[in-house]
Structure formats: C-alpha cells, structure tokens
N, C-alpha and C positions, 0 to 999 in steps of 0.2 A: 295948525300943523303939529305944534307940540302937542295937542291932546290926542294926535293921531298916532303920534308916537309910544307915546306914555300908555295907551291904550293896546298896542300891537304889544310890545316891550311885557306889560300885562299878560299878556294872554301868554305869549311864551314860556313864563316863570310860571304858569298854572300848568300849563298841557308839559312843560319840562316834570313836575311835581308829579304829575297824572303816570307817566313813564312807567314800565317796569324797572324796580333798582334788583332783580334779581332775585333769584327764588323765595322762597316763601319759609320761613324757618321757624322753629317751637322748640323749646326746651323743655323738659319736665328735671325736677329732681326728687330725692324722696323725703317728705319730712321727717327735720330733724338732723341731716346731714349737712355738712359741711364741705364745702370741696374743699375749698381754701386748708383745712385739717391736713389734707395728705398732701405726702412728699415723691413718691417713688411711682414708678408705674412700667407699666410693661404691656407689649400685646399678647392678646389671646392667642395661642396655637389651634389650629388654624384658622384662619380671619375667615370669618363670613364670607371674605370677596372671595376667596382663595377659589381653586376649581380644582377637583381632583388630586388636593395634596399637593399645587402646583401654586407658586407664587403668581398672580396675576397682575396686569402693569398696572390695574387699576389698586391692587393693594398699593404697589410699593408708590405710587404719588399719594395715596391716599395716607400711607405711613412715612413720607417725607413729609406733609402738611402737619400729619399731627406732632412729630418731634418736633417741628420747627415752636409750634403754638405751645407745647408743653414744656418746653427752654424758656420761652418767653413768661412765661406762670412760675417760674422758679421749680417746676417737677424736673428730678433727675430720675433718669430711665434705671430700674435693677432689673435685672436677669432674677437676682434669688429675694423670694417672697416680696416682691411689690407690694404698694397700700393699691392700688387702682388697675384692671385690666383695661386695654382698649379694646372694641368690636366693630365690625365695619358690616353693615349689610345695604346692599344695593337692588334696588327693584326698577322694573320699566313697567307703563300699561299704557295699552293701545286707547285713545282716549276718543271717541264720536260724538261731535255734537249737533246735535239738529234742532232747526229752529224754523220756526213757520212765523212769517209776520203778513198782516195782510195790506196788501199794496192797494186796491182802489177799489172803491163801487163801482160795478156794472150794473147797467141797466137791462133787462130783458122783458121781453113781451112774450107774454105768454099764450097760445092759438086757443087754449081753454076762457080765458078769463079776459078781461078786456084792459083792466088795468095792466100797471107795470109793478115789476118790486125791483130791487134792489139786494143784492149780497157781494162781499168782499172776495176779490180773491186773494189766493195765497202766495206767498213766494217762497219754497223750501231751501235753505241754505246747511249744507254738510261739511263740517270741516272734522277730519281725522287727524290728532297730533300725537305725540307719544309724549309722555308725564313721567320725568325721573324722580325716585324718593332714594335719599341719601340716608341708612340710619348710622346713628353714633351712639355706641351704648359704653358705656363707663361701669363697672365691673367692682367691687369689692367682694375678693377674693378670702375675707377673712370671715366673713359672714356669708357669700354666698349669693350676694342681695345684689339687683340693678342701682346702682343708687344714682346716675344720673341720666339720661338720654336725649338726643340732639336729631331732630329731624330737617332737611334740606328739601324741597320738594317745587319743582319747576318742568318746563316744557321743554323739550330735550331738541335739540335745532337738529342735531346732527351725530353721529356714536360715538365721536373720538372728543372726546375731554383732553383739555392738555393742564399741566401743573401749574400756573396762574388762575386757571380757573378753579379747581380744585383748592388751593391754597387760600381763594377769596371765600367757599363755600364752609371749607374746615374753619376757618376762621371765625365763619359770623357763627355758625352752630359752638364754637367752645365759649366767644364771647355770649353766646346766652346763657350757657350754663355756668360761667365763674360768673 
C-alpha cells in the first residue's frame, strides 16, 4: 500500500512539473550594457499600445506594472531626459494546428488480386487558438539604441487581461532582463 502511494504521490509532482507555469518569456540585451547603470526612466510618448493618440486600458495596467517593477529596481521615473524609455507593443495570431495520426490497420481484399494488404487510417485533429506576444522594449534615449528587450508570448484564453495577470507577466520579462 505504501508503494502504491509513494508511487501515485510520484506521478503527481512529475505531471504537476509537466504544467504550464505560464507564458513563454525571452530576454535579450545589448552587449556591453548594463541595466543595473541607469537610474531614471520614463515612457515613450505614444506607447505602442496606445490607439489613435488615445490611452488604452491595456497601456495604463500595462504602465501600472511597470512602475510598480521599476520602484522595486531602485529607477525613479523623470519626465526631463530620462537614462531609459519604456515601449509596450502587443500582437495577437490566429494560430491552426493540424495533425494527422494514424489509428489502426484495415484490412481490405481486393476483387483484382486475391491477397489482402493492409494500410492505416488517419485521424485528422484541428485545433484553432489565438497566441498573445507581449513586447517590452527598453529604450536609451541618449544614443538612440534598443538596449534591452522582453518578450511574453502564450495562448490567450480569453480578451480581457486583468492587472494580476499582467503584473505576473511584466514581472517575469523585467526579471529576465535585470
């Protein structure tokens, strides 16, 4: 009985492990730079997310996450000549997957030939899902240069993001880049 347990108890902590812990994230920076260097920072006018010169809700959680993470890094936010811009761009894509696996031998007789043969059929499985990519671009404004950038990129369940979620996603992309 105990090894039946020890063994279930097992399997759990593997297919727990197996899980998604949530999207898929990538850092790059540029060599030679230093984030930890800068002190100040500010966003870009107008955010990628923005729409029509229009603040959108997805900016302002999207710019409540990041002052939150950038207080916690020791950057204080300036209006006049920041060391670092923030940039926020968001994409969706329709995603299809098709997959053919084959389920079992049939046997068929054929009215030409006397033998039998044998071939598989197939089972076609379609699934459509939509794939959000999150980018985080990081800006030095004194040279003009990307110097660091943060991608988020997972399966989007549903359109409405709320700010927990958002604040878990800003998070893991700035902890890849500091």
């Amino acid at each position: 009985m105990r090894k039946v347990l020890f063994i279930a108890a097992a399997l759990a902590v593997f297919l727990a492990g197996c899980a998604s812990s949530g999207p898929a994230v990538s850092t790059n920076k540029a060599p030679g730079v230093k984030i930890k260097d800068f002190k100040t920072w500010n966003f870009i006018q107008p955010l990628g997310t923005d729409r029509d010169g229009l603040r959108t809700p997805m900016s302002s959680m999207l710019m409540n996450s990041t002052m939150r993470e950038m207080e916690e890094r020791g950057l204080r936010r300036s209006k006049d000549s920041p060391d670092l811009l923030v940039d926020f761009f968001v994409t969706t894509e329709q995603v299809m997957d098709v997959r053919q696996t084959p389920t079992a031998h049939t046997v068929h007789r054929s009215h030409w030939n006397r033998g039998f043969s044998t071939w598989p059929t197939y089972q076609t499985t379609v699934r459509q899902y939509t794939e959000g990519t999150l980018l985080v671009d990081l800006i030095d404004p004194a040279s003009n240069a990307l110097v660091a950038e943060g991608a988020a990129q997972d399966r989007i369940g549903n359109s409405e993001m709320t700010q927990p979620q958002i604040d878990k996603i800003v998070g893991s992309i700035m902890k890849g880049i500091w």
